[in-house]
C-alpha angles and dihedrals in degrees: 000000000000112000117197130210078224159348126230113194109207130035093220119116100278091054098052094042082044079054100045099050095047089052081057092061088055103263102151107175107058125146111200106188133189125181087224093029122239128009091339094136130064091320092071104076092027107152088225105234116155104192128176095195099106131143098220121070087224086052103046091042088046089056095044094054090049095046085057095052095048093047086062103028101125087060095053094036115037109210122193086223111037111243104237102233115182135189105221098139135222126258126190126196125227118213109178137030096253097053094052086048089045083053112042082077096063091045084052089053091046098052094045085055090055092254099134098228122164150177114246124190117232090260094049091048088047076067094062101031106030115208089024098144097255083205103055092071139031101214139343134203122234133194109190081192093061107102150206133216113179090200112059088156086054088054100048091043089055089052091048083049093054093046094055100051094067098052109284115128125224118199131155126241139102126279103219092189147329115271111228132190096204112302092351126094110230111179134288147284116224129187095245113034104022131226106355115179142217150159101261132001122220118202105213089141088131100198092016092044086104106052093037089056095047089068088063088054090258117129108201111209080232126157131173123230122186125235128200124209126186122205118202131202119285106271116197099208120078098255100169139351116187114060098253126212139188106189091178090052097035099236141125131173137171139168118235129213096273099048097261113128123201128194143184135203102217104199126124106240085061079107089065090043116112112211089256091055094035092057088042098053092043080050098050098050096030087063090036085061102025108016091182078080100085091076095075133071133220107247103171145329147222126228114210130174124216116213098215140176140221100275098026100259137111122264105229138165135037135330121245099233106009096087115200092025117117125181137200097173141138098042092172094214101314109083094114104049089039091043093108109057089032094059091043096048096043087048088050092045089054094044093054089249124138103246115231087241124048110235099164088117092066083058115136084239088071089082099048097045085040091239093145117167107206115208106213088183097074123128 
């Protein structure tokens, strides 16, 4: 019978970097399986950015660490065909007094943290978007460091090949539970290929984290919020670079590579929306903030579903009880930015070894002993 170091569990971004830095540390015999095969959930149709402006220190050490390692994939990963990372920054528009005064605190954590945030007044950002309506905002902040990659389903493939190339195997099929001895994971049964064992089981199902967990006795604070993207027409001119958000008035908007912009509208309501109203109110306040905007046209979207927690972060680490489990759940809307350092860390945490970030404040515990560490900075 085939035995395995380990099992991953989800074939999304955070389970095969999961899978890629533990074959770095020389684990040789890893199964990562997904019931659709790489990158088939909500990675898939990631929009890529990859932003350091974050309200939380995990958080903003998390994103610095993965900003680093995007800006020099194509060294640690090897892809037969380079991922194209580029630097083009976020900026974010202010529109009232309080909400400059609720974020110069967070300015003031990045750059302790050595993120080069800064304020920028209207006529400073126009320099950086032109035809942004200098009028519609007092001030943005802007972080030339923040990044952008088109293709988040070439990323996590290139993972998965990496991976692959120093021993873990990658199938398809689904994992029906986690097999337990007693308080000790085993292995897992899948539909297809039965009960297949292992030293230690990592959870990175994203959307099926929950239920795939519950069979280990474990039950994940997880709910599911969905989010709405609109995709334009290509439009041959540079529009804009940065991606560019508004959190007071609930927008976000970039250009990708090949001229097409998508754009979102974040409030809450979006889920009574109808598609009609939902176009129309990205529209309005697109043009309010950008009015170069009414020169493209929505052509099609793209529906994704965050698995979020209570307090917006990511649940990662061990189990008290549950010997040989592992999780990287709940990522609230930022697994892929954050893939890289997630997957490092988790691997350290399983192979005995200090990780170079302390996430011990993501830990599963935080719910029980009501530690919980709420992100503001979440679109």
């Amino acid at each position: 019978m085939t035995r395995y170091d380990g099992i991953i569990v989800g074939a999304g971004i955070i389970g095969v970097s999961i899978a890629y830095h533990l074959s770095r540390l020389g684990y040789e015999k890893l199964l990562v399986v997904d019931k659709g095969g790489v990158a088939s959930g909500v990675t898939g149709i990631c929009p890529g950015g990859i932003r350091q402006q974050w309200g939380t220190e995990i958080n903003c050490r998390m994103a610095k660490a993965a900003v680093n390692f995007y800006e020099n994939i194509n060294d640690h990963l090897e892809p037969d065909e380079p991922i194209g990372y580029k630097s083009v920054g976020y900026m974010y528009t202010f529109h009232s007094d309080e909400a400059i005064e609720n974020y110069k605190k967070h300015i003031e954590l990045q750059n302790r943290l050595g993120i080069p945030t800064e304020f920028l007044t209207p006529e400073e950002a126009a320099k950086i978007v032109p035809g942004i309506d200098q009028s519609a905002f007092k001030v943005a902040s802007f972080c030339k460091t923040d990044g952008f990659v088109d293709d988040a389903y070439h990323v996590t493939q290139s993972f998965a090949e990496a991976a692959k190339k120093r021993g873990t195997t990658i199938i398809n099929d689904e994992v029906k539970q986690i097999l337990m001895e007693g308080d000790r994971v085993t292995g897992v049964e899948m539909t297809k290929r039965g009960k297949i064992h292992a030293d230690f089981v990592v959870n990175a199902a994203g959307l099926g984290a929950k239920d795939l967990a519950a069979t280990a006795g474990i039950d994940l604070p997880i709910s599911y919020e969905t989010r709405r993207i609109l995709y334009t027409n290509r439009v041959e001119k540079r529009l804009i670079e940065p991606l560019l958000i508004s959190f007071e008035k609930g927008f976000a908007a970039k250009q990708l590579s090949d001229g097409v912009l998508y754009m979102s509208y974040l409030g809450e309501s979006d889920k009574k929306l109808s598609m009609f109203e939902f176009q129309m109110k990205v529209a309005e306040i697109g043009m309010e903030i950008f009015p170069p905007l009414e020169q493209v046209e929505f052509r099609s979207h793209a529906d994704g579903v965050y698995d979020s927690t209570p307090d917006h972060q990511a649940i990662i680490g061990d189990v008290e009880g549950v010997e040989g489990y592992y999780q990287a759940v709940g990522m609230s809307g930022h697994g892929f930015m954050m893939a890289p350092p997630i997957g490092e860390t988790l691997a350290d945490l399983i192979a005995g070894n200090e990780p170079s970030i302390n996430v011990q404040p993501l830990h599963f515990n935080r719910f029980k002993e009501n530690r919980l560490l709420f992100e503001p900075s979440v679109v």
